[in-house]
FISEDO-34584 format. One record per residue: residue in one letter; x, y, z of N, C-alpha, C, O in turn. Coordinates in steps of 0.1 Angstrom, whole numbers. Layout:
BEGIN
  marfi    n.u    n.v    n.w   ca.u   ca.v   ca.w    c.u    c.v    c.w    o.u    o.v    o.w
      a      X      Y      Z      X      Y      Z      X      Y      Z      X      Y      Z
...
END
This chain:
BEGIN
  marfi    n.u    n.v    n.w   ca.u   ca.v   ca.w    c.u    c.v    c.w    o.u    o.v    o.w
      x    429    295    176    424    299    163    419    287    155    409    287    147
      x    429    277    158    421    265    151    408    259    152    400    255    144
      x    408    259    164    394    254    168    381    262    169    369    260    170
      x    393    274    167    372    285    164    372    281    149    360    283    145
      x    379    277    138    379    273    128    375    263    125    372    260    113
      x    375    255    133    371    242    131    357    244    137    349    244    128
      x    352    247    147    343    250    151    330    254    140    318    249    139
      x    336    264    135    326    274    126    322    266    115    310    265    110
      x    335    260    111    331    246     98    320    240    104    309    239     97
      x    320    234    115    320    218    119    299    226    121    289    219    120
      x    297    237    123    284    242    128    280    245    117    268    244    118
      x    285    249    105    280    251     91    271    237     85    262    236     77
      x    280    230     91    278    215     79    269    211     89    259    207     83
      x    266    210    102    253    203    110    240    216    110    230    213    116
      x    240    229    105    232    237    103    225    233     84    214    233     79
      x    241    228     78    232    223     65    227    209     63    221    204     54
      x    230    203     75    224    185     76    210    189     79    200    184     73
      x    209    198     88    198    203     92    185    209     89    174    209     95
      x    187    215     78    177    222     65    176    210     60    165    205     62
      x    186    203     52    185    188     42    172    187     47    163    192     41
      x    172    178     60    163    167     67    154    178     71    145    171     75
      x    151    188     71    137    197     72    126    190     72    128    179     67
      x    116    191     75    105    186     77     97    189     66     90    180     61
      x     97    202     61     90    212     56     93    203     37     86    204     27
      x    109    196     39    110    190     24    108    173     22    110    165     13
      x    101    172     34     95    159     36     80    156     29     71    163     32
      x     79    143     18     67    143     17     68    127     21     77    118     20
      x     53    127     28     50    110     33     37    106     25     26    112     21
      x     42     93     25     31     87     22     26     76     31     33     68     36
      x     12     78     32      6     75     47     -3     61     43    -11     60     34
      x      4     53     52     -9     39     44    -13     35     61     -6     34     71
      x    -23     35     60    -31     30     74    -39     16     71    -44     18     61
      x    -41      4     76    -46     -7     74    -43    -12     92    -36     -7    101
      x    -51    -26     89    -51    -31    104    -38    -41    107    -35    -49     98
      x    -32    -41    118    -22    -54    116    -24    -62    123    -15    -63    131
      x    -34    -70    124    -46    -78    128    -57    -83    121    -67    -78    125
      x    -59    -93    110    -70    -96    108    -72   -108    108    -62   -115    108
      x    -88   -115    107    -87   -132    105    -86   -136     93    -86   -127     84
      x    -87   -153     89    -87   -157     78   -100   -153     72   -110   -152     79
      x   -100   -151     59   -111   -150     50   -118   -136     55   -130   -134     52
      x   -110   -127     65   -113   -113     63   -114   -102     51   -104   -101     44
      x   -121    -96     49   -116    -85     38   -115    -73     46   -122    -71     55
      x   -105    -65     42   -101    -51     49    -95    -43     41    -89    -46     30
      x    -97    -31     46    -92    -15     38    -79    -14     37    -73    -18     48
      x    -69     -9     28    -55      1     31    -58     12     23    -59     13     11
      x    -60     19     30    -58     33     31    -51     45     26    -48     54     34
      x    -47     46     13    -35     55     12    -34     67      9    -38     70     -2
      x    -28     76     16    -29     91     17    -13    102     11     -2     98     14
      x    -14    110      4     -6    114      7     -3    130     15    -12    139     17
      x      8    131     18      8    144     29     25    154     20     37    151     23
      x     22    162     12     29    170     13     31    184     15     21    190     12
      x     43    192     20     41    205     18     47    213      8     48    225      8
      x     51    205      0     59    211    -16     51    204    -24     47    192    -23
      x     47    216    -33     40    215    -43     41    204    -53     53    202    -57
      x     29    193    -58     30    181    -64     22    186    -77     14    194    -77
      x     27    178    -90     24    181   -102     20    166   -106     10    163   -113
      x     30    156   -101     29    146   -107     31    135    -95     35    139    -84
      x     28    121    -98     24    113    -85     25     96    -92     19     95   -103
      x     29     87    -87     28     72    -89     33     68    -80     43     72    -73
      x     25     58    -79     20     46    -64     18     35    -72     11     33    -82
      x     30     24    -62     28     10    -68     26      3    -56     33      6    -47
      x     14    -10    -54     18    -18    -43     12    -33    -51      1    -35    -57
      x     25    -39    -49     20    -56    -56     27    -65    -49     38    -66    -44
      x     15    -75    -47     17    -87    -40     34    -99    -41     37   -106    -51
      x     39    -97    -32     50   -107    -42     46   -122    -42     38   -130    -36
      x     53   -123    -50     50   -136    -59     50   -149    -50     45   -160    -54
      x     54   -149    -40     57   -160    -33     43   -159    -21     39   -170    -16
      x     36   -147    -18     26   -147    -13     12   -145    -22      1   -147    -16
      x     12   -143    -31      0   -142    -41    -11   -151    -37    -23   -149    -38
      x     -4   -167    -33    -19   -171    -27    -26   -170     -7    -33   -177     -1
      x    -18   -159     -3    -21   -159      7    -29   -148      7    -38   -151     15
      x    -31   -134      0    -43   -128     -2    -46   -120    -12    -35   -118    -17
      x    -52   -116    -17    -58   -111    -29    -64    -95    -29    -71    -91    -20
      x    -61    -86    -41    -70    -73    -38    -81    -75    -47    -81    -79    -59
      x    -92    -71    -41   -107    -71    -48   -110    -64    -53   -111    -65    -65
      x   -112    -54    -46   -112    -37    -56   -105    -20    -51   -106    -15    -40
      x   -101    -14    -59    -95     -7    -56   -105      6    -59   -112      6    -70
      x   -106     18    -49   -115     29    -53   -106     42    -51   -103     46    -40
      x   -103     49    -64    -94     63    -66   -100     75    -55   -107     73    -45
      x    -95     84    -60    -99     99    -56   -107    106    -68   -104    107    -80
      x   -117    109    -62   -125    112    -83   -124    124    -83   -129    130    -93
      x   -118    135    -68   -117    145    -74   -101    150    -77    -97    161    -80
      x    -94    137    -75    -80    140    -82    -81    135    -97    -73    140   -106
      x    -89    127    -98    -93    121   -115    -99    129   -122   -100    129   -134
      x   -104    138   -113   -114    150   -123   -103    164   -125   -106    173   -133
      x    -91    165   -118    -82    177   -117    -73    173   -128    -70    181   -137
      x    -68    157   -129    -62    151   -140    -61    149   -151    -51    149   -158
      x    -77    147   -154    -80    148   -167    -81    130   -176    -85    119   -173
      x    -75    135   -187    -68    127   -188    -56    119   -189    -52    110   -196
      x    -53    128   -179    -33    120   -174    -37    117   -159    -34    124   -149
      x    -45    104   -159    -51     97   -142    -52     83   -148    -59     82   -158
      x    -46     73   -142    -48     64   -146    -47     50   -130    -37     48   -123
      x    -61     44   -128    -55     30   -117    -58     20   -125    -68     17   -132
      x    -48     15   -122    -53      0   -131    -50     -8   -118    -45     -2   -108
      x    -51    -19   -119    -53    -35   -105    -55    -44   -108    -61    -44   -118
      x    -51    -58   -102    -51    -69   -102    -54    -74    -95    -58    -69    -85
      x    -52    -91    -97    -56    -99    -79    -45    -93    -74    -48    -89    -62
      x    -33    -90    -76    -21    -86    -70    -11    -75    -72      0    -72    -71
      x    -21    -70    -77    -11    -54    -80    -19    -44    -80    -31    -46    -83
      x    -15    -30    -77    -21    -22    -81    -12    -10    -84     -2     -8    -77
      x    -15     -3    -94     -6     11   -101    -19     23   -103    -30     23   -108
      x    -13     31    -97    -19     49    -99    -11     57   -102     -2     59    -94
      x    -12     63   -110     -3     77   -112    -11     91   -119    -20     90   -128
      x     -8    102   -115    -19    114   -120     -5    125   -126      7    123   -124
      x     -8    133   -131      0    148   -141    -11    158   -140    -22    159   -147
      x     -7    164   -133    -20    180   -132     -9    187   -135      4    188   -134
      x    -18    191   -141     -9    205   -158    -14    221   -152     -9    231   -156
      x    -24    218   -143    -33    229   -137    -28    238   -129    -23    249   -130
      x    -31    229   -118    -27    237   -102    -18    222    -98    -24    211    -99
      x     -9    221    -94     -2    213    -84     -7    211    -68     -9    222    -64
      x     -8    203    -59    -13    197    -49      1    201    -36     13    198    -36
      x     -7    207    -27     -4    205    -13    -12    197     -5    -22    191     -9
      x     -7    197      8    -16    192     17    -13    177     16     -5    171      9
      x    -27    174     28    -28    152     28    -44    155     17    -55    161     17
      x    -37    144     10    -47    142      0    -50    123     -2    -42    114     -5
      x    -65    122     -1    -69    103      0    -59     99    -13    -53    109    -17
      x    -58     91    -18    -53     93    -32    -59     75    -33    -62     72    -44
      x    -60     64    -24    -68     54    -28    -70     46    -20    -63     45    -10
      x    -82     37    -22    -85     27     -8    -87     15    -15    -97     13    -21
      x    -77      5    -13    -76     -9    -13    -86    -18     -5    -89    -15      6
      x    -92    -28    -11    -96    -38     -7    -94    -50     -5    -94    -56    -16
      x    -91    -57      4    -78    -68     -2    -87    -83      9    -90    -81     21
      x    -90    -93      4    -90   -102     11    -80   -114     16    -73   -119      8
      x    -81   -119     31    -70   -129     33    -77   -140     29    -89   -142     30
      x    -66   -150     26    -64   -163     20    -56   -170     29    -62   -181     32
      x    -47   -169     35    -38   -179     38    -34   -173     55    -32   -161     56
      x    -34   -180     66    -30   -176     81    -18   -172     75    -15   -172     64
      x     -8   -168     90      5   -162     85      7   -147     90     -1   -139     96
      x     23   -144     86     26   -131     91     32   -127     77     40   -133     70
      x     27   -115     75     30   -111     59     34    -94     61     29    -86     69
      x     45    -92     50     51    -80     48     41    -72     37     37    -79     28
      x     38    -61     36     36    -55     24     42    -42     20     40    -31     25
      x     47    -44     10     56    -24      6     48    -16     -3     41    -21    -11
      x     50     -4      0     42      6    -10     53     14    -19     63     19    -13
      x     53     14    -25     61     25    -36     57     33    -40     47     30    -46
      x     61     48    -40     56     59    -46     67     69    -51     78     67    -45
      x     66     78    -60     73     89    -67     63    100    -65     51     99    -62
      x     70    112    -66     65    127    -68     73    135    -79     85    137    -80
      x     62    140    -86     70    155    -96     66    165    -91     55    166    -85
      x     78    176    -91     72    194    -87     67    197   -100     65    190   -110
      x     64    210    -98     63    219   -110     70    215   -127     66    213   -139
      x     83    217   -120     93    214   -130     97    203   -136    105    204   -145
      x     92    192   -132     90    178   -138    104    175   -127    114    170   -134
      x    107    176   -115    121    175   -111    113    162    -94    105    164    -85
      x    123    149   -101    115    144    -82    117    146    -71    126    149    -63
      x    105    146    -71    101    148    -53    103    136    -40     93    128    -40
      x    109    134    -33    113    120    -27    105    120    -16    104    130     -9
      x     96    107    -16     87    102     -4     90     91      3     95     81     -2
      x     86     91     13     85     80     24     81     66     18     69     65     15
      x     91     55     16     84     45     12     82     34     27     89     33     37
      x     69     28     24     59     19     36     66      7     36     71      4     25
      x     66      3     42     64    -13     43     60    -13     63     65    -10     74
      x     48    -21     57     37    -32     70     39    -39     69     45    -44     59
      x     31    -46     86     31    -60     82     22    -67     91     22    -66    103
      x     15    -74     84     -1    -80     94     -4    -94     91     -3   -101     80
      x    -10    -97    103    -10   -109    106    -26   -120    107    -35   -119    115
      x    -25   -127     96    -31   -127     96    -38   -143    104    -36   -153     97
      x    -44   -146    118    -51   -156    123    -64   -162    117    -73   -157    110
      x    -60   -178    124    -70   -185    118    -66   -198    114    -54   -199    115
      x    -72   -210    110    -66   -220    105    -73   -224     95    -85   -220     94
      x    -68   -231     86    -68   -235     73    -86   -249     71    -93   -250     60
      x    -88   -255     82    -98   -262     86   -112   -250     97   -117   -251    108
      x   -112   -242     87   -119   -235     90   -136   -243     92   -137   -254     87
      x   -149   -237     99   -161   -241     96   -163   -243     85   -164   -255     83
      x   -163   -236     75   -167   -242     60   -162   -253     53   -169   -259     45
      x   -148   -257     55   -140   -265     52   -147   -279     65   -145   -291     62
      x   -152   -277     73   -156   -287     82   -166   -293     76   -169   -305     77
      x   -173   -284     69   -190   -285     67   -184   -290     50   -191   -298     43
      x   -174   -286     46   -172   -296     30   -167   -311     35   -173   -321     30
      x   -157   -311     44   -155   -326     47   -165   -329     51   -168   -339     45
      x   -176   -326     61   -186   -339     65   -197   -341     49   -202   -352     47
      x   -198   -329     37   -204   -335     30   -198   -347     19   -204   -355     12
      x   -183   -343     22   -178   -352     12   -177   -366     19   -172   -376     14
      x   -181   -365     30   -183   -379     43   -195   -385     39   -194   -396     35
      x   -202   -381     39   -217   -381     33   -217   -388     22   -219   -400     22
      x   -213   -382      9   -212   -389     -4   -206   -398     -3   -212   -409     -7
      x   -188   -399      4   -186   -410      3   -193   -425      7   -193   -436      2
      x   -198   -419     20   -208   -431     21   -221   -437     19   -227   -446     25
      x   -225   -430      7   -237   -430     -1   -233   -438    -17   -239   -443    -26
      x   -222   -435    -14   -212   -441    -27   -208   -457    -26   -207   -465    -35
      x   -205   -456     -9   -199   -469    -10   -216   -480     -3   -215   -492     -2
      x   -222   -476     -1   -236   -479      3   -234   -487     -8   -228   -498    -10
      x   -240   -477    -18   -244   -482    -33   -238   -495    -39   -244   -506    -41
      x   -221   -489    -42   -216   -497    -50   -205   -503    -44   -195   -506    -51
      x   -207   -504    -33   -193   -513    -24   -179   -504    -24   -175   -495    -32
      x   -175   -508    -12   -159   -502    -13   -155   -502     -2   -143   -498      0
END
């Protein structure tokens, strides 16, 4: 008798682990970018969100850390204008060389589905293997959060630092220097 007792418990609590982790109360957020590029590439990240519970409210952070800021830079960031037009005026991206913040409040209709929500521009600066994280929040209806998938990639970026252009600055500064020391000795 114990053990059909223990049993019955023990199938209750892996039947309720099991709804928890549902699929159905999963929201992701999807960043697609290359993990491969060269130096002095500029490339897209991609970011999507995919839910199937209803979204009201939404913020996305991704910022360079500080110890990499000179290895690459974001250029420009381009929203969703038809989430900016459902928004209103509670839509806001602002960006930097190294940061960028979005967040939207639809008062209207709330969001299912995969929705683009923004496409980064980012160019590399520095060779290397680099981490990047995304952070995001969700509101339901009820102003209550919604928990998403947080990112972190990581891409690599080839190449060396004496690149052709950098070849073509030293032979001019070769040049001057010895147009300099022509001149005036040295």
């Amino acid at each position: 008798m114990k053990k059909i007792l223990l049993t019955v418990i023990m199938s209750l609590i892996l039947i309720q682990i099991s709804f928890a982790a549902s699929p159905a109360d999963i929201t992701v957020l999807d960043v697609q970018m290359p993990k491969e590029v060269s130096l002095g590439d500029e490339f897209d990240i991609l970011i999507s969100l995919n839910s199937k519970k209803e979204l009201s409210g939404f913020e996305f952070e991704f910022s360079i850390p500080s110890n990499s800021r000179d290895k690459y830079e974001i250029i420009s960031v381009t929203d969703n204008a038809e989430l900016r037009t459902l928004a209103g005026q509670f839509y806001e991206t602002k960006y930097t060389k190294s940061s960028v913040k979005n967040w939207f409040i639809l008062t209207e209709e709330p969001i299912t589905g995969n929705h683009h929500i923004l496409t980064v521009k980012v160019k590399t600066l520095h060779p290397g293997t680099f981490q990047l994280n995304f952070k995001s929040t969700g509101a339901d209806t009820e102003g209550n959060e919604v928990p998403i998938t947080q990112v972190s990639k990581e891409i690599t970026v080839s190449g060396n630092l004496n690149s052709e252009d950098s070849k073509s600055e030293n032979a001019i500064s070769r040049f001057i220097n010895y147009i300099l020391s022509f001149f005036f000795g040295g």
